[in-house]
C-alpha positions as CSV (number, residue, x, y, z in Angstrom):
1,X,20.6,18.9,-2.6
2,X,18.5,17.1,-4.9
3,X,14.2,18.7,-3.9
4,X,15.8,18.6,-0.5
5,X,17.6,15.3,-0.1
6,X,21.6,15.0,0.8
7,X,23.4,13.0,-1.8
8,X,26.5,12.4,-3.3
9,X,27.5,11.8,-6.5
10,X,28.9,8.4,-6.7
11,X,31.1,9.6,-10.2
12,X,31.4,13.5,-9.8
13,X,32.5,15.7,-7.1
14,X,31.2,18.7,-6.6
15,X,33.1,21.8,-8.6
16,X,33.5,25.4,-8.0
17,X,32.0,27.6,-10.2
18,X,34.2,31.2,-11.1
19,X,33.4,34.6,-10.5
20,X,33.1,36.8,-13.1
21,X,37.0,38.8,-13.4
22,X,36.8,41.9,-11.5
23,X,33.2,40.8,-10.1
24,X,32.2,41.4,-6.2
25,X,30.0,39.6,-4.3
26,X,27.4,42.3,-4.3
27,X,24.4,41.3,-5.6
28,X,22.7,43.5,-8.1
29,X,19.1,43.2,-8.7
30,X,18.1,44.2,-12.5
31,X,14.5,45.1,-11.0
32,X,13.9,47.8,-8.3
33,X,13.4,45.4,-4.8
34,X,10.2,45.6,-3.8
35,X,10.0,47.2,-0.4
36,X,10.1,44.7,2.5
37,X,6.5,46.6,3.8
38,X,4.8,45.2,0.6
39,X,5.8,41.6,0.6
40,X,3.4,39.0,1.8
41,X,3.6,35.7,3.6
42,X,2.6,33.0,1.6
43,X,2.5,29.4,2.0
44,X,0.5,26.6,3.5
45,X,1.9,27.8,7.0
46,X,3.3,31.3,6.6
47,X,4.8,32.0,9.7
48,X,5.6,28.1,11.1
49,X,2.7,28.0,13.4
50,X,1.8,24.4,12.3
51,X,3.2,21.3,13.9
52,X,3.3,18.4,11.4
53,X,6.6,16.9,10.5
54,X,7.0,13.3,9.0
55,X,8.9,11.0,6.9
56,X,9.3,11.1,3.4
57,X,8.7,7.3,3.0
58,X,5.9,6.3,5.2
59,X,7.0,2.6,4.9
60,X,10.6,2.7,5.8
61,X,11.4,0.9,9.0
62,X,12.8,4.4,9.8
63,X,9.9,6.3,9.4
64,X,9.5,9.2,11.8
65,X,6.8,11.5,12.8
66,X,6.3,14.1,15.1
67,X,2.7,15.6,14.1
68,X,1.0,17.4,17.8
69,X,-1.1,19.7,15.2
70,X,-2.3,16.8,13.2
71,X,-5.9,15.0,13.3
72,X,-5.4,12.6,16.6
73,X,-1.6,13.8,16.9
74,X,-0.7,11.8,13.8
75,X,0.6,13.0,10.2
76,X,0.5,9.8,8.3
77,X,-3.4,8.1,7.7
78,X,-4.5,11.0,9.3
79,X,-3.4,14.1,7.1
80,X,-4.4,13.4,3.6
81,X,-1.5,14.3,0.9
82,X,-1.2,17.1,-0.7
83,X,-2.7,18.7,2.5
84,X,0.6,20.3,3.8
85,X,3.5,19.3,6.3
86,X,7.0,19.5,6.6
87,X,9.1,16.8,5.8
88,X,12.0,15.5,7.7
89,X,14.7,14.3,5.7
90,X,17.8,12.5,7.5
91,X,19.9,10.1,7.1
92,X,23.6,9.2,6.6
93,X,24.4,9.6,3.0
94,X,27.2,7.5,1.2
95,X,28.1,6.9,-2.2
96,X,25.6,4.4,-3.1
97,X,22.3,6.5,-1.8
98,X,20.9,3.3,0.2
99,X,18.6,5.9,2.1
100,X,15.0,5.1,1.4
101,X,12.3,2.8,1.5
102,X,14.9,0.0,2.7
103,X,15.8,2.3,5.5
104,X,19.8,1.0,5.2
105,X,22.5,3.7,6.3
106,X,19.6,5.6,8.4
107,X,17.9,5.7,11.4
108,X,15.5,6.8,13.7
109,X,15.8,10.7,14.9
110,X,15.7,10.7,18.9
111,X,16.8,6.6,18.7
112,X,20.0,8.0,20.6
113,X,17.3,9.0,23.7
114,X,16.8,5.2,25.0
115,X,19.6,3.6,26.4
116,X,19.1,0.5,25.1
117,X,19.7,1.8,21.1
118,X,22.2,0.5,18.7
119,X,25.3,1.8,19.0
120,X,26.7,0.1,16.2
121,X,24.4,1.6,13.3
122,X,26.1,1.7,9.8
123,X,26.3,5.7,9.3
124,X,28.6,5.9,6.3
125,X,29.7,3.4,3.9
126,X,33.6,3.8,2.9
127,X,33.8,5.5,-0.4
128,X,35.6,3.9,-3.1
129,X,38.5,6.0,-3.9
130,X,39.3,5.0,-0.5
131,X,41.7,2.6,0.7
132,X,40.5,-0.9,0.3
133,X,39.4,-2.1,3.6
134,X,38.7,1.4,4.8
135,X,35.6,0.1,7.5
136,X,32.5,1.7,7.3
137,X,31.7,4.4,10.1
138,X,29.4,2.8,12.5
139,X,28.0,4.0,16.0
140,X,24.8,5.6,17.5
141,X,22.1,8.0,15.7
142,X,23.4,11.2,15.6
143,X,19.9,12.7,14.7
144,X,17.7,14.2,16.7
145,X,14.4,17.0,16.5
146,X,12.1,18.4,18.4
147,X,9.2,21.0,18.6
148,X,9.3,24.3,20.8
149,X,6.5,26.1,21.9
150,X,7.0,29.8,22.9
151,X,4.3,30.7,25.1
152,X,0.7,31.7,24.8
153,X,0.0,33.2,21.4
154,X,4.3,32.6,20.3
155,X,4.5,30.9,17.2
156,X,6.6,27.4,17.7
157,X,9.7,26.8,16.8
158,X,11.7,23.4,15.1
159,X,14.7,22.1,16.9
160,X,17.0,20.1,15.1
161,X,20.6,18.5,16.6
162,X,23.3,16.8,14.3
163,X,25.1,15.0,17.0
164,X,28.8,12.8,15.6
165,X,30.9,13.5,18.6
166,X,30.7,10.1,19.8
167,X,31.4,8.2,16.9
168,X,34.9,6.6,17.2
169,X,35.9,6.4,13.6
170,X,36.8,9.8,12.0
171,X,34.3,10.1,9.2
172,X,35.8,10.5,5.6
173,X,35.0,10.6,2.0
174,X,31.9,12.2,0.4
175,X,29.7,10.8,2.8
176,X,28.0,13.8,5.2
177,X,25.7,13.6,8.1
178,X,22.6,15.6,7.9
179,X,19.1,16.2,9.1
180,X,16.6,18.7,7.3
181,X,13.0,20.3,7.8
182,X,11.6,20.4,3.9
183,X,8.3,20.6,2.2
184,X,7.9,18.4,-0.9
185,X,5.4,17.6,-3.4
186,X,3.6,14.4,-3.8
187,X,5.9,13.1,-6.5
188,X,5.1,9.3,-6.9
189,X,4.2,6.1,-5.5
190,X,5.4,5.2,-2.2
191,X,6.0,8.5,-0.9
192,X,4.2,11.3,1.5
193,X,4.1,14.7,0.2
194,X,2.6,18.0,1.0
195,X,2.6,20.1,-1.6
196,X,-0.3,20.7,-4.3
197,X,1.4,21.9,-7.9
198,X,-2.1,23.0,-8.9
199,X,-2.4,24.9,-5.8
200,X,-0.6,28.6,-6.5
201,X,-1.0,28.8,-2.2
202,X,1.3,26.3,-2.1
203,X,3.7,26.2,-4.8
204,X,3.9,29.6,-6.0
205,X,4.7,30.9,-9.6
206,X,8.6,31.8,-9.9
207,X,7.6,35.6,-10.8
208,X,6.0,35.7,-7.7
209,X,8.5,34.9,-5.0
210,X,10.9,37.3,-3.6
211,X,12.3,35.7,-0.7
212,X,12.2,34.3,2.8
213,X,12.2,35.5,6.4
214,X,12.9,33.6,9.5
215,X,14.2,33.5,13.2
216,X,17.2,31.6,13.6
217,X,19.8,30.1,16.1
218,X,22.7,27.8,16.4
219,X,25.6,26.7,18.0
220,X,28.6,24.1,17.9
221,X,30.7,22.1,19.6
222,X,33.6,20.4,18.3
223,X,35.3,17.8,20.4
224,X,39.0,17.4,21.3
225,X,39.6,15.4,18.3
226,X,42.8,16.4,16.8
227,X,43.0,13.8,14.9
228,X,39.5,15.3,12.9
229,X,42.0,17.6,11.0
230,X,39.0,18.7,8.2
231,X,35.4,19.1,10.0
232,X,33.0,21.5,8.2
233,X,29.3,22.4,9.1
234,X,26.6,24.1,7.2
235,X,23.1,25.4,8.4
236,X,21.3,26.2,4.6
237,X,17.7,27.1,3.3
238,X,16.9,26.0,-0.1
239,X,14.4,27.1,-2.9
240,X,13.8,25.1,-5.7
241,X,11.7,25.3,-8.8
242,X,10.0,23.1,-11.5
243,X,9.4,24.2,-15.3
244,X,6.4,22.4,-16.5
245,X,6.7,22.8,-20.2
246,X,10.4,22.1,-20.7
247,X,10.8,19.6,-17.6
248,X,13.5,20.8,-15.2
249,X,14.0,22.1,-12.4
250,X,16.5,25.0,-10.9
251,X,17.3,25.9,-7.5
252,X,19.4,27.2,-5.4
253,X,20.7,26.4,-1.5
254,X,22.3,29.1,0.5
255,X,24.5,28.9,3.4
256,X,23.0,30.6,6.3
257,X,25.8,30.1,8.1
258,X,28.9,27.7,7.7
259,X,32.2,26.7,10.1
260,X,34.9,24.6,8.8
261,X,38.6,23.1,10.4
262,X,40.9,22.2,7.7
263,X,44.1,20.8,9.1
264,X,43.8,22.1,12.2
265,X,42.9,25.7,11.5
266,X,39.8,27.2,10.7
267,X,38.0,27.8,6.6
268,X,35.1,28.9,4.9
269,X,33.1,26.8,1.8
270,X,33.1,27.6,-1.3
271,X,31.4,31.0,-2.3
272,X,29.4,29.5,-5.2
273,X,29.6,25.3,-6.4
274,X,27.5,23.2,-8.1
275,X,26.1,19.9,-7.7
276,X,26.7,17.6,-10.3
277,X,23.5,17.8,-12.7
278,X,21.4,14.3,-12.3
279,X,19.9,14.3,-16.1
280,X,16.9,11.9,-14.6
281,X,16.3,14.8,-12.2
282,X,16.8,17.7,-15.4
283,X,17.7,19.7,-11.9
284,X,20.2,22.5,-11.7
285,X,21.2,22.9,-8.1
286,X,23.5,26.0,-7.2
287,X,25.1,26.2,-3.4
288,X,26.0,30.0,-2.6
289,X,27.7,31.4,0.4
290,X,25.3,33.9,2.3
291,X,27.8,35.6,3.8
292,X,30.2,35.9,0.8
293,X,27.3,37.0,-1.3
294,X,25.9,39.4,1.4
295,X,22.8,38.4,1.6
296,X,22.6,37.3,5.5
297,X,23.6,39.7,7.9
298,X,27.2,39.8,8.9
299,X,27.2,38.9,12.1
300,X,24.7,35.4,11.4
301,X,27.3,33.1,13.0
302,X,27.5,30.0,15.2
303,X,28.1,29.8,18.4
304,X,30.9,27.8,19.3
305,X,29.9,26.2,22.4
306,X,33.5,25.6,24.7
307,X,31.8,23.6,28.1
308,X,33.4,20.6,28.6
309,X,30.3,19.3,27.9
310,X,28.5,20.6,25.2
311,X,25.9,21.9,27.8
312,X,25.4,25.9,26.7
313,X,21.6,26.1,26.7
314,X,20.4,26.9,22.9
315,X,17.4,28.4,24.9
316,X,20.0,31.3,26.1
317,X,21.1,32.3,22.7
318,X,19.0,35.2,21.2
319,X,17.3,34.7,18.0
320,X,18.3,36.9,15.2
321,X,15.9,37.9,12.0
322,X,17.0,36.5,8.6
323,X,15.9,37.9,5.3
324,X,17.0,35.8,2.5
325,X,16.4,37.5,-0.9
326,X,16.0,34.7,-3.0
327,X,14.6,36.5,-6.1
328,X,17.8,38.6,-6.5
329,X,20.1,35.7,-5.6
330,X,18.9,34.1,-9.1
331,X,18.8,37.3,-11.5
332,X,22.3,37.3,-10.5
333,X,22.8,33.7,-11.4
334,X,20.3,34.2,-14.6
335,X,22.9,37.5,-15.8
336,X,26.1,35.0,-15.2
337,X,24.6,31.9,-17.5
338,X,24.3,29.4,-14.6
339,X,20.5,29.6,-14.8
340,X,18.4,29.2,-18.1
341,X,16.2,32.0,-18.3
342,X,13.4,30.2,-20.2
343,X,12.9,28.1,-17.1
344,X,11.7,30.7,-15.1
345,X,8.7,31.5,-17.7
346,X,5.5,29.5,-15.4
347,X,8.3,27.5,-13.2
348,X,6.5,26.6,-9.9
349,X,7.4,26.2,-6.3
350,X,8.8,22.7,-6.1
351,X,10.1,22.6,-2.8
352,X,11.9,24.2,-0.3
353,X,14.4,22.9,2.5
354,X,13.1,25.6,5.2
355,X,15.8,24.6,7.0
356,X,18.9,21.9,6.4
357,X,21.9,20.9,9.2
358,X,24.7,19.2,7.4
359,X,28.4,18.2,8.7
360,X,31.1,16.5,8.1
361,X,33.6,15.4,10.8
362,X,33.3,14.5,14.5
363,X,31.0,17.5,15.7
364,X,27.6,18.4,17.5
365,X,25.5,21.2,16.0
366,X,22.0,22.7,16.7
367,X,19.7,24.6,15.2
368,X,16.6,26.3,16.4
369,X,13.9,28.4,13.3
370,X,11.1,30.0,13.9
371,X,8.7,32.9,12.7
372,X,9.3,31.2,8.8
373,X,7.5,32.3,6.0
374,X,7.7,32.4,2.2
375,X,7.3,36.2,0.5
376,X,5.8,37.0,-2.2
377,X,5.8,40.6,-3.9
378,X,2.9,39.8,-6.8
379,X,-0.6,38.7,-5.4
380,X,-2.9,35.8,-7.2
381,X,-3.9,37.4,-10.7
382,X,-6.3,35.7,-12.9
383,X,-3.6,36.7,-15.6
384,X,-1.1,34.9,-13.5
385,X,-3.1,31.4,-13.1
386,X,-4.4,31.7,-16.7
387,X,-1.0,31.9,-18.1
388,X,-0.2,28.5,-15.4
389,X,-2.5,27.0,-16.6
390,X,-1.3,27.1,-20.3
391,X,2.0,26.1,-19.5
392,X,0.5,23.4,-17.9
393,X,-1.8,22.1,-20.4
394,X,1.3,22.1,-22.8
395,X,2.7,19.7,-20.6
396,X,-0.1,16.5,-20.2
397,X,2.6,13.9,-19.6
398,X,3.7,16.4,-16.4
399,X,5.9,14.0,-14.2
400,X,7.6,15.6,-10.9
401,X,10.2,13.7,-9.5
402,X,12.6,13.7,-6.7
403,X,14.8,12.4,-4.9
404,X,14.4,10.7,-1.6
């Protein structure tokens, strides 16, 4: 995850990053946590009680929004940038990243809903350490999202579904399917953002963050495809940050929960792997296993979802409370040598994927988050922004990209 875009590497593959000899996968914070009681929610919409979700490229003939709490129901034209919303980023992703502006390999989330939609969408491009000739994965949208409310006074909730089952061709290769609720920052020309880096209430100092909470559910069916002999599926939240002075970025994606088949029986992911490093990105992005690191509660699983047809109601599941503590997660990467420490000095919020459904294989997940918020453990100090703002004025020829 590149500031919350799927991709793949067209040259290098992923690789697993060792554990120390003798080391568990108990994190060890080399500060004294800061008592869940004292944390604050912070953010442009600390507890997801704002509606706005669009596009990341306003002009793509793929664009999407879904904006009830915006100015006339709209996000785009009507919510200026910078002013915050979440950002949905979908799309399937194959070797040569078409997804963008041009819209190719993508399409519309809720397309699938009208009868009439292409079923014969290109969804993945063959990837070329495949056989030659190896066709192209084609069939019907697979994305779909929705808001929720929960009553009078309930805070809403975003409801995402990664639906392959249909698709005909078993999907191989790199190439993933995924859908993701993100916020971004206004990086350059042509794109929609809703993050401010001069505004510490929406991108936060590094020092200050200590984690995230939020409601969550899922579940997933997988199809009687035996043929599908590796399927895998992630639900992730991701936290990265931006360096002003030495331009780059670190961040770090954790597995809320994950399922995988591989040849028939089932697997986990990896505990820890990195994404190849993008040097025009200067971007670090580490992928750890909440579970394997315990730091999401042991029993934060799918449910796997047996009707014939796919039909358990999501609505029936019970939401369970998720702490992720993302400050720790990094000292731990910092004390290995994965993270530079330098970066942290003045490193801002750069963006965040609040929450990310990725899969591989013939298979239909959903996902349901609510009650999110960003926590911070140090308040605004003037000594904090003054020493921002240094950082900052070090750095005049400050360019932010990323990826879309």
């Amino acid at each position: 995850m590149l500031f919350g875009l799927s991709t793949v590497s067209p040259v290098v593959q992923n690789s697993l990053i060792p554990l120390s000899s003798g080391q568990i996968p108990v994190l060890h914070s080399q500060q004294t946590p800061t008592p869940p009681s004292a944390l604050i929610p912070w953010g442009w919409d600390a507890g997801l009680k704002i509606r706005r979700v669009a596009g990341y490229y306003p002009h793509s003939p793929v664009y999407f929004e879904r904006c009830p709490d915006g100015i006339g129901g709209k996000c785009y034209d009507a919510i200026a940038n910078r002013a915050g919303f979440y950002t949905l980023a979908y799309g399937s992703f194959s070797h040569q990243e078409k997804v963008g502006p041009t819209g190719k390999l993508s399409c519309i989330p809720n397309e699938a809903e009208n009868p009439n939609a292409p079923t014969n969408r290109i969804l993945m491009e063959a990837n070329p350490s495949e056989p030659v000739g190896t066709p192209p994965v084609q069939g019907r949208c697979p994305y779909f999202f929705y808001w929720r409310n929960h009553g009078v006074g309930g805070s809403p909730s975003a409801y995402l579904i990664n639906d392959s089952l249909s698709l005909s061709q078993i999907p191989a290769g790199y190439g993933s399917f995924y859908i993701g609720l993100q916020e971004n920052l206004k990086t350059y020309r042509g794109t929609y953002g809703g993050l401010d880096h001069r505004n510490r209430a929406t991108t936060p100092l590094y020092e200050w963050v200590d984690g995230v909470r939020l409601k969550l559910r899922a579940k997933v069916c997988f199809g009687d495809k035996s043929s599908d002999l590796y399927r895998k599926i992630r639900v992730h939240t991701d936290m990265t940050f931006y360096n002003l002075q030495h331009h780059q970025g670190f961040g770090v994606s954790v597995n809320l929960m994950d399922y995988g088949v591989h040849e028939g029986k089932p697997s986990t992911l990896p505990e820890l792997l990195r994404e190849p490093k993008v040097l025009e990105y200067s971007l670090a992005q580490l992928h750890v296993s909440g579970e394997l690191w315990n730091v999401t509660p042991k029993d934060l699983k799918f449910t796997v979802d047996r009707s014939s047809d796919c039909n358990l109601p999501l609505e029936n599941l019970p939401f369970q409370d998720v702490y992720v503590p993302f400050k720790t997660i990094f000292e731990r990467l910092i004390a290995e040598g994965k993270i530079d420490p330098r970066l942290t000095k003045g490193a801002i919020l750069s963006s965040t994927i609040v929450v990310g459904l990725e899969q591989w294989g013939r298979n239909r997940a959903e996902v349901e988050i609510s009650d999110r918020s960003l926590m911070i453990a140090l308040p605004p100090t003037a000594s904090n922004e003054n020493s921002f703002r240094e950082d900052a004025a070090k750095s005049p020829r400050f360019r932010l990209k990323s990826r879309g």
